[in-house]
N, C-alpha and C positions, 0 to 999 in steps of 0.2 A: 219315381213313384212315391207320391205322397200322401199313406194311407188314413195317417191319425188329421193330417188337413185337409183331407176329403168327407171326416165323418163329420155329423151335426154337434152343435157345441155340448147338448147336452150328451151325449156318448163319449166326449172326449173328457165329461168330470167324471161319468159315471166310470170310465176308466182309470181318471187319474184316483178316486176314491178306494177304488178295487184294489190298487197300487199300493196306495196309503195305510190301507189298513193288513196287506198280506204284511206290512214292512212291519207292523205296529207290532202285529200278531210275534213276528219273528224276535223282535227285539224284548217283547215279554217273556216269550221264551226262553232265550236266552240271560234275560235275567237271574229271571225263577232258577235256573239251572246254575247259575254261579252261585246266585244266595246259599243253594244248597250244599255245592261246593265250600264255600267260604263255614257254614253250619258244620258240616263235617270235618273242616280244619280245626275249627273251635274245639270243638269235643274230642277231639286225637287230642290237643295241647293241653286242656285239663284235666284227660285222663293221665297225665305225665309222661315222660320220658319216653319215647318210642321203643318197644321189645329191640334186640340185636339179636338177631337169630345166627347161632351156630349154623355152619353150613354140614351138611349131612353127608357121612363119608359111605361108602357101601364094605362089604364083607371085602377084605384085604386079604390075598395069598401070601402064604409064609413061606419065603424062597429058602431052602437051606435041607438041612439033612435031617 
């Protein structure tokens, strides 16, 4: 079965266009979304030094007399 060589030529750009641009679409996306990534690396590094946070103990029993 040879669907996309059965259609008319012009439905096989208008698909391949549809194609082209969901990919475009995607690839902005995910641009946009690193930059932003990469934007909030920036500003962690020259706010300095990442915090080290204590790790948080709970209420200890005192075993004994």
């Amino acid at each position: 079965m040879d669907v996309l060589g059965t259609l008319p030529v012009w439905a096989q750009l208008l698909i391949a266009f549809l194609v082209a641009g969901v990919l475009i679409v995607m690839n902005l996306g995910w641009l946009i979304q690193a930059r932003g990534w990469l934007d909030r690396q920036k500003q962690q590094r020259a706010a300095g030094p990442a915090r080290t946070s204590t790790p948080r103990t709970g209420p200890t029993k005192s075993g004994g007399v």
